[in-house]
C-alpha positions as CSV (number, residue, x, y, z in Angstrom):
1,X,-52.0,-1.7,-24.0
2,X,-48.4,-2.2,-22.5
3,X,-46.0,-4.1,-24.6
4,X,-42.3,-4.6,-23.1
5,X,-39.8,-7.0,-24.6
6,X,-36.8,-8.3,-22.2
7,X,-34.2,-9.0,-24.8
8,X,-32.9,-12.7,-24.4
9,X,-35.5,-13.7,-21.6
10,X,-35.3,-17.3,-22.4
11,X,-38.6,-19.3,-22.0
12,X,-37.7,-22.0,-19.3
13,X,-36.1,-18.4,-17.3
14,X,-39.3,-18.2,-15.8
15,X,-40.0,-19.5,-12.3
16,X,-42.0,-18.4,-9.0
17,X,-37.8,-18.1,-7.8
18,X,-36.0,-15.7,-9.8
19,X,-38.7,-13.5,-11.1
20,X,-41.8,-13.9,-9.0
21,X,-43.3,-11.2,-10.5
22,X,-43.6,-12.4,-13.9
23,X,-44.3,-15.6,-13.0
24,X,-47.6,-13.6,-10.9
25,X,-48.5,-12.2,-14.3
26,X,-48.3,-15.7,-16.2
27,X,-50.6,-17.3,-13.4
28,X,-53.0,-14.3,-13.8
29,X,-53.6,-14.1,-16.9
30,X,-52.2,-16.2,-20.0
31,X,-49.0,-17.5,-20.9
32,X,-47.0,-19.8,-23.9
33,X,-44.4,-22.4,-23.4
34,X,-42.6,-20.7,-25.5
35,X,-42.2,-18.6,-28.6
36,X,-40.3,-19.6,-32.0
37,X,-38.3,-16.8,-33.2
38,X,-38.0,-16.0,-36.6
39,X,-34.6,-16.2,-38.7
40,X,-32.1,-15.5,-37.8
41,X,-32.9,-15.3,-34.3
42,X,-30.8,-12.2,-33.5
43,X,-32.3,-8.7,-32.0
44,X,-33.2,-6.3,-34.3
45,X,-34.6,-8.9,-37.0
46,X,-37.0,-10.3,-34.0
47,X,-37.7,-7.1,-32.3
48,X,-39.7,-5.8,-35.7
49,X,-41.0,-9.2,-36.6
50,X,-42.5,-9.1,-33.3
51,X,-44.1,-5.5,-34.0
52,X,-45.1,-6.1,-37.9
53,X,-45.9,-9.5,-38.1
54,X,-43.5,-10.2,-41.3
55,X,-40.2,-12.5,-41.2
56,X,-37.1,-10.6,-41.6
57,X,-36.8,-11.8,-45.4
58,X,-40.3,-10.0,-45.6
59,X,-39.7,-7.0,-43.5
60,X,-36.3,-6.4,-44.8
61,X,-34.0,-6.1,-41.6
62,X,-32.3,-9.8,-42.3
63,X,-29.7,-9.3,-39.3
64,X,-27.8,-6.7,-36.6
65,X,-25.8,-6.3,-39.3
66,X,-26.2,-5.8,-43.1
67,X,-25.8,-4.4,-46.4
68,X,-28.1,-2.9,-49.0
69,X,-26.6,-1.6,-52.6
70,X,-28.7,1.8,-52.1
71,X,-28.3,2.6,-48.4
72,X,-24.7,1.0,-48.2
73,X,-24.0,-1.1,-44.6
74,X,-26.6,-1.3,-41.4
75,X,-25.2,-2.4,-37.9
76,X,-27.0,-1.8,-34.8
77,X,-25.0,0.6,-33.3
78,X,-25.1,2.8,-36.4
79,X,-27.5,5.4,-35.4
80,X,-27.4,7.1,-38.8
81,X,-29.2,4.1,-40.4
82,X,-31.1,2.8,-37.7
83,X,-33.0,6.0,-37.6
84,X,-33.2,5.9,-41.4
85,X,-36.5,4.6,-42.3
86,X,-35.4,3.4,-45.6
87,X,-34.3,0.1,-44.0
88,X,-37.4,-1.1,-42.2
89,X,-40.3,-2.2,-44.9
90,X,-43.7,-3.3,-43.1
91,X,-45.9,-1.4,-41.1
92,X,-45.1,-1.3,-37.3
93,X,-47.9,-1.5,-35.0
94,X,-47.7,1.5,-33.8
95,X,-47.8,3.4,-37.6
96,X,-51.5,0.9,-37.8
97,X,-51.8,2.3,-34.5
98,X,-51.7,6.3,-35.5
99,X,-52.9,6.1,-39.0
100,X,-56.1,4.5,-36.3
101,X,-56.2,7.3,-34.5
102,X,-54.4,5.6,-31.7
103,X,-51.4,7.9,-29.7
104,X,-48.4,5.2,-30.0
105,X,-45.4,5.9,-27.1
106,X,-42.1,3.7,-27.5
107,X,-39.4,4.0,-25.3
108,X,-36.7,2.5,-27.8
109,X,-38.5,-0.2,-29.2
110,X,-35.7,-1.5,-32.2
111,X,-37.7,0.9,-35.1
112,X,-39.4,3.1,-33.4
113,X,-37.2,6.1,-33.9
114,X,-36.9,5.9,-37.6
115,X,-39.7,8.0,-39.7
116,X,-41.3,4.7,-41.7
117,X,-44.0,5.3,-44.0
118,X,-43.2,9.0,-42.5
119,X,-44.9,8.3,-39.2
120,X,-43.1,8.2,-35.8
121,X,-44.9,7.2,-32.5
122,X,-46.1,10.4,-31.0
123,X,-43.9,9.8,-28.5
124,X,-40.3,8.1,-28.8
125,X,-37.2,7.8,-26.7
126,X,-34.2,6.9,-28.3
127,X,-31.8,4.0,-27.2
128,X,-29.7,5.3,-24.5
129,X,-27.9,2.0,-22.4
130,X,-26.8,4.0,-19.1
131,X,-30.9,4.8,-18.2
132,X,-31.6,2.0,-15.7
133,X,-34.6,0.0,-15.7
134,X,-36.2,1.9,-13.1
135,X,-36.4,5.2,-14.9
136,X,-37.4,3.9,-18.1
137,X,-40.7,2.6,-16.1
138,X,-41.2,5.7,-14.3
139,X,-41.5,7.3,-17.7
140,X,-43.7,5.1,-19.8
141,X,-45.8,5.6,-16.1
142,X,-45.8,9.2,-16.4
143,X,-47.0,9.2,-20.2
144,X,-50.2,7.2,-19.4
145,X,-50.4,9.9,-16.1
146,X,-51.5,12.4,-19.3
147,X,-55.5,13.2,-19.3
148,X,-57.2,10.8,-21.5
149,X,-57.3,12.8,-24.9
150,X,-53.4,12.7,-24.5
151,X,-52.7,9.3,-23.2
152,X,-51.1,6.8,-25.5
153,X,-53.1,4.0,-26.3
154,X,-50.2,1.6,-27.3
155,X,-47.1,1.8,-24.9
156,X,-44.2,-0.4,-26.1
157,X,-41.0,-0.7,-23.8
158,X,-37.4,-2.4,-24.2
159,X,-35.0,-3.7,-21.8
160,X,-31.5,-4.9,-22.7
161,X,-29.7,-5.8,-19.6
162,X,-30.4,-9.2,-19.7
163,X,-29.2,-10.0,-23.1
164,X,-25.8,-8.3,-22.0
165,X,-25.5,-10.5,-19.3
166,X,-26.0,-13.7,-20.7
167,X,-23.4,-12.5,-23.8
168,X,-20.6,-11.8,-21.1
169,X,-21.2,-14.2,-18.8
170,X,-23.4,-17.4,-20.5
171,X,-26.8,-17.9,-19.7
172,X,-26.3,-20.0,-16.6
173,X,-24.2,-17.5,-14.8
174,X,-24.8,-16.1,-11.3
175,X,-24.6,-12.5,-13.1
176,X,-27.8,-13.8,-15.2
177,X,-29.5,-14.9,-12.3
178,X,-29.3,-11.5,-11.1
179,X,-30.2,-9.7,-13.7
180,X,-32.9,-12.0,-14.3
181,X,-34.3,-10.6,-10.4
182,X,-33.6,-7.0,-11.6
183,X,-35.5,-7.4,-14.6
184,X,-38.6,-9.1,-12.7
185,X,-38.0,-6.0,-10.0
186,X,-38.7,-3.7,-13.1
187,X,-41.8,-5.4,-14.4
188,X,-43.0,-5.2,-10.7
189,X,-42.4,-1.4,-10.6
190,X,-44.2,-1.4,-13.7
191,X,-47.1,-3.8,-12.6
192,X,-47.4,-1.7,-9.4
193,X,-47.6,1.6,-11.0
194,X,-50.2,0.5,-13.0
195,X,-52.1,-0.8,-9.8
196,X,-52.0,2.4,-8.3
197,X,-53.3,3.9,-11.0
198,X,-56.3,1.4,-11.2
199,X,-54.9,1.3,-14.6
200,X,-54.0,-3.5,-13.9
201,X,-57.0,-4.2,-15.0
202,X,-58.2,-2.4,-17.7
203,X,-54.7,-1.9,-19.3
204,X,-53.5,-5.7,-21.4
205,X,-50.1,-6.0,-20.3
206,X,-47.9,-8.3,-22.9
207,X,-44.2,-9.3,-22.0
208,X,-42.0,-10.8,-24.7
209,X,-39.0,-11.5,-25.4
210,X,-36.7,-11.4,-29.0
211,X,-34.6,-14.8,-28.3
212,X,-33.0,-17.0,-25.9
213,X,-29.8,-17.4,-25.2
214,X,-27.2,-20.8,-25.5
215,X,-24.0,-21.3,-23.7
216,X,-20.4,-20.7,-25.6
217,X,-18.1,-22.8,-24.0
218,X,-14.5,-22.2,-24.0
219,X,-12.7,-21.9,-27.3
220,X,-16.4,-22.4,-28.8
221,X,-15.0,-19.3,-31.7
222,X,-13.5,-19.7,-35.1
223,X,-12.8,-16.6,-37.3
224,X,-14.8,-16.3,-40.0
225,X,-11.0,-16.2,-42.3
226,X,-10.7,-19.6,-41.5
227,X,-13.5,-20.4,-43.0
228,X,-12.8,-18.4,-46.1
229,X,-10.3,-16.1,-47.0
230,X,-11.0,-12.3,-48.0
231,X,-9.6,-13.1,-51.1
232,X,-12.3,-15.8,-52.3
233,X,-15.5,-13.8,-50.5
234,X,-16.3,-11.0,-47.9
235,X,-18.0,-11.7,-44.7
236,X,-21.0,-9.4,-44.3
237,X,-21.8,-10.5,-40.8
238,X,-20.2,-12.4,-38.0
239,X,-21.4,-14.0,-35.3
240,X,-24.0,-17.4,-35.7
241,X,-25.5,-16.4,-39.2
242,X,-22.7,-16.1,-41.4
243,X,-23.1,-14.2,-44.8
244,X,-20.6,-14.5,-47.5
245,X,-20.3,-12.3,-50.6
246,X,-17.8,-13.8,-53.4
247,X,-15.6,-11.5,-54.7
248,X,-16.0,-11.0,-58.8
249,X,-14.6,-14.0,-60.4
250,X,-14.3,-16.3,-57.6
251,X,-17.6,-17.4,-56.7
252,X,-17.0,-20.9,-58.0
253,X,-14.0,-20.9,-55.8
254,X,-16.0,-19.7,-52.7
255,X,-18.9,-21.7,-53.3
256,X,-16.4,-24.8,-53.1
257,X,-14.9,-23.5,-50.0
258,X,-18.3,-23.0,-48.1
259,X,-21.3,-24.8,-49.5
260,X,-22.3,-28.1,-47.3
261,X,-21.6,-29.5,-43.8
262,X,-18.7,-28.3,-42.0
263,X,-17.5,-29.2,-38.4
264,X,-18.9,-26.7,-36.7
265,X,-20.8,-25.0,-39.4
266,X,-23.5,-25.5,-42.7
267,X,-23.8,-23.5,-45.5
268,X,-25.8,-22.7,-48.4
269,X,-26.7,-20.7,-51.7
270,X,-29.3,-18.2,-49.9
271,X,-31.8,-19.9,-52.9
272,X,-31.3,-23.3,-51.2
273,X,-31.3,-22.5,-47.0
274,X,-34.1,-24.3,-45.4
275,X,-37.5,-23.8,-46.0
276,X,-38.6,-23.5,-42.5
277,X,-36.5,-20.5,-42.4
278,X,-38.5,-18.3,-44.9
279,X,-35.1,-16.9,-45.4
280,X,-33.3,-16.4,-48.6
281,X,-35.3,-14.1,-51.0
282,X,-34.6,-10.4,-49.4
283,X,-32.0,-9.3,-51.8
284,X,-30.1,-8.0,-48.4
285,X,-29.9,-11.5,-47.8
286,X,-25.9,-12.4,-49.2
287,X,-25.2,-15.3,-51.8
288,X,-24.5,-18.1,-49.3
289,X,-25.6,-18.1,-45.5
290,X,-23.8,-19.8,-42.9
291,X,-25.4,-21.2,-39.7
292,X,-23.2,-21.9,-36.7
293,X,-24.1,-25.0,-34.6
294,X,-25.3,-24.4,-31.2
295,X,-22.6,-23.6,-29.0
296,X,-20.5,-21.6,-31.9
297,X,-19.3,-18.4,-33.2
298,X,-18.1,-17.5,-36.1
299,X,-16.4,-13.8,-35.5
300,X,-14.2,-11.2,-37.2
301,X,-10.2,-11.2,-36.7
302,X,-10.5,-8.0,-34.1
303,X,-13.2,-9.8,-31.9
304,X,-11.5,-13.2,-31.9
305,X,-8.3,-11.7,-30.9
306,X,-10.4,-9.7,-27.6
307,X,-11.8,-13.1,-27.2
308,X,-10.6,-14.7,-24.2
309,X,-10.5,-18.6,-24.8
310,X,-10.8,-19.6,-21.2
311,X,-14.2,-17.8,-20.6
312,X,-17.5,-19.6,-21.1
313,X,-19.9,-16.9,-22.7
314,X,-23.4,-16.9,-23.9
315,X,-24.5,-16.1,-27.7
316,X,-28.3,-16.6,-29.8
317,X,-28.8,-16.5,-33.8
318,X,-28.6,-20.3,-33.7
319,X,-31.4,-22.5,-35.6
320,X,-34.4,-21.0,-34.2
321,X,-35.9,-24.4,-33.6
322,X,-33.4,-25.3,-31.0
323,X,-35.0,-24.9,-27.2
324,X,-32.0,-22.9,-26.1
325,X,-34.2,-20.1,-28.5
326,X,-37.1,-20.0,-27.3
327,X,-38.3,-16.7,-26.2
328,X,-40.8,-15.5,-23.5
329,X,-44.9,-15.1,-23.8
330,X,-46.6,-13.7,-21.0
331,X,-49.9,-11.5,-20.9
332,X,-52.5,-10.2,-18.3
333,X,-55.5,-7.6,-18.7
334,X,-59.0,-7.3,-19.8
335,X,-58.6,-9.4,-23.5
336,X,-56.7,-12.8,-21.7
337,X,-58.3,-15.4,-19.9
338,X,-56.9,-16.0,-16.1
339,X,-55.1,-19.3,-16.1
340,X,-54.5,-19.7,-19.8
341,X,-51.7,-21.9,-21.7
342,X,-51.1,-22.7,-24.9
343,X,-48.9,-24.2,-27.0
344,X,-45.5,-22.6,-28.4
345,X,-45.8,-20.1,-31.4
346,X,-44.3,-18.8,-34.0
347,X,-43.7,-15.0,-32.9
348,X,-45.2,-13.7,-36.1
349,X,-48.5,-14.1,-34.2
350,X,-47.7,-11.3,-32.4
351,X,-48.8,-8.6,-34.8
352,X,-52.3,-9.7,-35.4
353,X,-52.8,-10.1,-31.6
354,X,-51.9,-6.8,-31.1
355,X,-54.1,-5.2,-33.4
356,X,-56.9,-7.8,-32.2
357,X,-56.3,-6.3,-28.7
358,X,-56.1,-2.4,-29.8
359,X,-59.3,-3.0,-32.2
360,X,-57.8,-2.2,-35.6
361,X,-57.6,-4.5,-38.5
362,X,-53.8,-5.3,-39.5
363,X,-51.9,-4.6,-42.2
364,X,-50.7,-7.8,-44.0
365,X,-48.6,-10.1,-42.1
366,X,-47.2,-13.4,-41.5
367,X,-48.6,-14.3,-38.3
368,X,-51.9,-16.3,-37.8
369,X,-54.1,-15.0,-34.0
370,X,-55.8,-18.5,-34.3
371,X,-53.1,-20.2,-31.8
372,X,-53.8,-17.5,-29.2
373,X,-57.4,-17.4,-29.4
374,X,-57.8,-19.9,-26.3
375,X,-56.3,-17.0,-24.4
376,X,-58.3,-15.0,-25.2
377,X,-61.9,-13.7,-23.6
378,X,-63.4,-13.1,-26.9
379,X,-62.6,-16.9,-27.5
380,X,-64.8,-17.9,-24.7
């Protein structure tokens, strides 16, 4: 099984148009209108929900960027803690996978170079931005090019380009459009390689994505001082989820300040945030939560002042429910029914469909495989 996540491939992205190629995959075999990230719907948090089948306030990754009163702070681009395993609680598919007897190969799948539960894919590639698309399919070709005792039985691959262009540039842009053609060109290289392999039709082949993406019009940012000072409570995160720490002896003060409707913004005690969320009992999760509306950022005095107010830009972590977040579904092979369609899902369902389609029972999750059966030949 292939598994490759475009970061920030929105749902309605796909067409015959800009990415053919997908779009020959969906008609194939089986696709969703959509899948409903988890909260918050940012990277990292989706990226393992996707591959444990646990919300974020289950798993323990809450956001890109965090803090923890053992481990001290978390931010994406921290490789210290991101290959610390300390900070991602669940079990990945691809430690079910091994402790199956499965080989597991990532290439920098958010997790998958931390030791968790002291078990690493048997082979891993660590996050390196400036190794094109190309190159990263060439490689996950050549591991399943390894005799059969050696070849990895779950493959998992991630692509970043398109999220980046969609932050600079918003996700209407002629850039995205683009990128959106590169990416497809990639999963054709990919869907090729496997042809010539005779690997297309005995391999499943899943493509997902993490989030969508929503525009950020211009002067669409506040800084998250003016909605509370660093006086009255520290902002843990910026961006569209907003968490707020009181300082000692002023939480009455900062609950004032924040708690309720704003103009561009709600917030909450993390005890009281929205039960559709399943969000609030992690204890990484800070006192009170603040959710941007759509359109909105919330950022940090040094990013607001690079900010340009003139440019239109594109951002996610907004309400999950919203249809600007809605993520990509779309799966071919053995396991999936030509033609199929279902209804949007929560991407929880993910996990248990992965370990449905690798023959291994999970490990507890969130998710529920009863949505997908209809896609599925064993549902037949």
């Amino acid at each position: 099984m292939v598994l490759v996540s475009i970061d920030a491939f929105r749902a309605d992205y796909l067409s015959p148009q800009d990415t053919p190629r997908l779009h020959r995959i969906a008609v194939e075999g089986a696709q969703a209108d959509g899948m409903l990230p988890s909260y918050p719907s940012l990277t990292f948090p989706n990226h393992y929900t996707l591959v444990t089948g646990l919300r974020p306030d289950r798993h323990g990754v809450i956001h890109n960027r965090m803090a923890d009163g053992e481990l001290g702070g978390f931010a994406v681009a921290d490789r210290r803690a991101v290959d610390d395993g300390r900070w991602w609680g669940g079990e990945p598919i691809w430690v079910t996978a091994e402790k199956n007897g499965i080989r597991s190969a990532s290439w920098a799948w958010p997790g998958s170079s931390a030791s968790i539960r002291g078990v690493r894919p048997n082979q891993w590639v660590a996050y390196d931005d400036k190794v094109p698309p190309e190159r990263r399919v060439d490689e996950v070709l050549g591991w399943l090019d390894a005799p059969p005792s050696q070849r990895p039985g779950l493959v998992s691959l991630y692509f970043e380009q398109l999220d980046k262009a969609g932050h600079d540039h918003g996700p209407d842009s002629p850039q995205v459009r683009r990128t959106l053609q590169e990416m497809d060109a990639a999963i054709g290289r990919l869907y090729d390689g496997l042809a010539a392999r005779g690997m297309l039709d005995r391999v499943d082949l899943v493509v997902v994505s993490d989030h969508g993406m929503a525009t950020v019009g211009p002067d669409h940012a506040i800084g998250v001082e003016q909605m509370i000072g660093p006086h009255d409570a520290q902002a843990v995160s910026d961006g569209q989820s907003i968490g707020f720490v009181p300082v000692l002896g002023r939480e009455a003060i900062a609950e004032q300040r924040l708690l309720g409707r704003h103009a561009q913004y709600e917030c909450w005690r993390r005890s009281e945030l929205p039960a559709r969320w399943h969000y609030g009992r992690n204890p990484r999760v800070p006192p009170i939560v603040c959710q941007m509306d759509e359109g909105w950022d919330a950022l940090y005095p040094d990013k607001l002042a690079r900010r340009s107010p003139q440019a239109t830009r594109g951002s996610h972590g907004f309400d999950p429910a919203l249809p600007s977040m809605r993520a990509l579904f779309v799966a071919r092979g053995p396991s999936f029914v030509p033609g199929a369609r279902v209804p949007a899902f929560d991407n929880v369902d993910v996990y248990p469909l992965l370990a449905h389609l690798l023959g291994i029972a999970p490990a507890p999750n969130d998710g529920d495989l009863a949505p997908l059966l209809p896609m599925l030949r064993t549902a037949e």
